[in-house]
C-alpha positions as CSV (number, residue, x, y, z in Angstrom):
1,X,84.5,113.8,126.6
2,X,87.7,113.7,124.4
3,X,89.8,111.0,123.9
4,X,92.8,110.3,126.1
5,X,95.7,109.2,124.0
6,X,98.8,108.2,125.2
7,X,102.5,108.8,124.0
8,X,103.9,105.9,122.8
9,X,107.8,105.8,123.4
10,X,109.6,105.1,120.2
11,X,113.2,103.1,120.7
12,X,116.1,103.6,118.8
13,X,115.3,100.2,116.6
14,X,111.9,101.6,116.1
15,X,113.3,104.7,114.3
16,X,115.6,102.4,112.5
17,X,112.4,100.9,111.3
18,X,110.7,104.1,110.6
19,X,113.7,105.2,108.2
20,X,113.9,102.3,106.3
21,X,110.1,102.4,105.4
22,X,109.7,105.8,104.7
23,X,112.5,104.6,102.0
24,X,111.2,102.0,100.9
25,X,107.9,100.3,101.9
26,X,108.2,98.0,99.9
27,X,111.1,96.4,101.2
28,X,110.4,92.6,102.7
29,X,110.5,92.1,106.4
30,X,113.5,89.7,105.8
31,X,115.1,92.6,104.4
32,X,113.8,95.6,106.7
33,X,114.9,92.5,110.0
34,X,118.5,92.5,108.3
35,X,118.5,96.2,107.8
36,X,117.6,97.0,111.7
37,X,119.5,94.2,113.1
38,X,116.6,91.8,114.4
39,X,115.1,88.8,114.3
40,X,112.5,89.0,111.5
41,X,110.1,88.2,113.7
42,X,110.9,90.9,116.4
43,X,110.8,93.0,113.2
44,X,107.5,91.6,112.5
45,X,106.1,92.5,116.0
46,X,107.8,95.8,116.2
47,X,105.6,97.0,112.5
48,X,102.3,95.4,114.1
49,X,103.4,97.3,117.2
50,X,103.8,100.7,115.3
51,X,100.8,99.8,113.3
52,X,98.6,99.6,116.4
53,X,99.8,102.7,118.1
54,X,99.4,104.5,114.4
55,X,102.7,105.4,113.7
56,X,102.8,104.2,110.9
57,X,99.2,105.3,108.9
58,X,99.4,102.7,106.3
59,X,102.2,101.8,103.3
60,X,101.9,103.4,100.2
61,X,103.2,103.9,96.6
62,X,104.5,107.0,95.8
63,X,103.1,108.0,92.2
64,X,105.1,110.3,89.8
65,X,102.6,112.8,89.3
66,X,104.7,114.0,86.2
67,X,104.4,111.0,84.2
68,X,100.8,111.0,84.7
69,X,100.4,114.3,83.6
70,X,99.5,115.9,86.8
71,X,102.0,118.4,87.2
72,X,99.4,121.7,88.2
73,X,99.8,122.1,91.5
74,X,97.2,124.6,93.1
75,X,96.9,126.6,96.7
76,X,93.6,127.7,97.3
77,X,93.5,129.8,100.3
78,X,89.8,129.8,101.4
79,X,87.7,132.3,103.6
80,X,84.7,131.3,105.4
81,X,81.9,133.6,106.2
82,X,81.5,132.8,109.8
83,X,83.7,130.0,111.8
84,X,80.5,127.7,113.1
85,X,81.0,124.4,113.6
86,X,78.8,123.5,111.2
87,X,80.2,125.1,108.6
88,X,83.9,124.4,109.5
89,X,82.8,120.5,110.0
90,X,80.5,120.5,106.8
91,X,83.7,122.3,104.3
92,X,86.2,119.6,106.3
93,X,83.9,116.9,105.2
94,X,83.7,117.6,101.3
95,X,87.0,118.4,101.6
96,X,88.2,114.7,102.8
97,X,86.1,113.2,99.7
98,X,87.7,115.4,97.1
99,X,90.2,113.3,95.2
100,X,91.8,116.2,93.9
101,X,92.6,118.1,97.2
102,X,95.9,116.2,98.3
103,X,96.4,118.7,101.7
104,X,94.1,120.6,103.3
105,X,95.3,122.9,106.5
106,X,93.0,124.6,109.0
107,X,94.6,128.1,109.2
108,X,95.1,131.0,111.5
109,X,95.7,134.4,109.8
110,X,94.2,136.2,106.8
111,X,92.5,132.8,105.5
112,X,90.8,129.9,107.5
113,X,91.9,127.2,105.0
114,X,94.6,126.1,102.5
115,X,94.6,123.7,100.1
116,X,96.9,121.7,97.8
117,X,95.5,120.4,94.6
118,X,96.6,118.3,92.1
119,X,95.4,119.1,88.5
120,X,96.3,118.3,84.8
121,X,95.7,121.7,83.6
122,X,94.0,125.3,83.3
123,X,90.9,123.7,82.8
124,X,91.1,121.3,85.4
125,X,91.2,124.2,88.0
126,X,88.4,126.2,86.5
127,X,85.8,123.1,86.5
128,X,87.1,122.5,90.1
129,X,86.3,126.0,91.2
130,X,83.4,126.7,89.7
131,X,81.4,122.7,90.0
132,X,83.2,121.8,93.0
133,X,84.7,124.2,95.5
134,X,82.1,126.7,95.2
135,X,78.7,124.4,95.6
136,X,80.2,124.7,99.6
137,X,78.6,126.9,101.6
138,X,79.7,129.9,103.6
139,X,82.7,130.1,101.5
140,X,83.2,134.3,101.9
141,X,86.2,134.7,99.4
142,X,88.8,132.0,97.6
143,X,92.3,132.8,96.2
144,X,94.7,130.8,94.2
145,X,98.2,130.3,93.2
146,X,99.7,128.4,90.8
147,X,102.9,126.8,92.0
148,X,105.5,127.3,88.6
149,X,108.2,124.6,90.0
150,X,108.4,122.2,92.9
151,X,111.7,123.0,94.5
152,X,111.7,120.3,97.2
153,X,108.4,117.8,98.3
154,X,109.2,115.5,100.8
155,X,107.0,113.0,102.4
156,X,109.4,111.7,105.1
157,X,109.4,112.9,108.6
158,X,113.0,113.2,109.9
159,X,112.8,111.2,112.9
């Protein structure tokens, strides 16, 4: 039997909270309580509170992939050769432990999967195709594309 979850109503000073973090998460919760207009420990609460319902995920830094030199960024639209659950849950699994798949999207359409990779170079993508991707099986067909500029990436929701 599935799992029942239940909305979880998000008030105006919740938002408020949720805006400020996805700006800066490493703000303190003196500052974020100041910010939001609260006590800092309502504020306190209110975070735990979002943190239990999982609103909020976890708190993260934001890397400049540039300046590391990873600046390749790959779709790889993947077709599977029949859609058993095995095979849906087995290419879902390797998937999640691949460091170098940042999204991966179950698809309708011409292509069951898409993925976003992140890669240094030309080289980078052929070892991941050939050692990595395609040791998963029931993979029918796999295309790529090459993304030449990042126009807009955006990790906030607007809320």
């Amino acid at each position: 039997m599935g799992q029942i979850i239940l909305k979880y109503s998000i008030s105006d000073k919740d938002k408020a909270i949720l805006k400020v973090l996805q700006n800066n998460a490493d703000i303190t919760n003196a500052d974020l309580a100041k910010q939001v207009d609260l006590s800092p420990s309502a504020c306190l609460t209110r975070v735990k509170n979002l943190k239990t319902q999982k609103i909020i995920r976890g708190i993260y830094a934001k890397l400049n992939a540039d300046r590391l030199e990873f600046n390749f960024h790959v779709f790889i639209y993947i077709r599977l050769s029949n859609q058993v659950k095995e095979t849906l849950s087995y290419l879902e699994g390797a998937v999640k432990m691949n460091t170098k798949v940042q999204d991966c999207f179950r698809m309708t359409g011409d292509y069951d999967y898409v993925l976003r990779v992140l890669l240094k170079n030309t080289s980078d993508l052929e070892y991941f195709l050939t050692h990595e991707l395609s040791r998963i099986p029931d993979i029918a067909s796999i295309r790529t594309e090459v993304a030449m500029k990042c126009v807009k990436q955006n990790p906030s929701i607007a809320i």
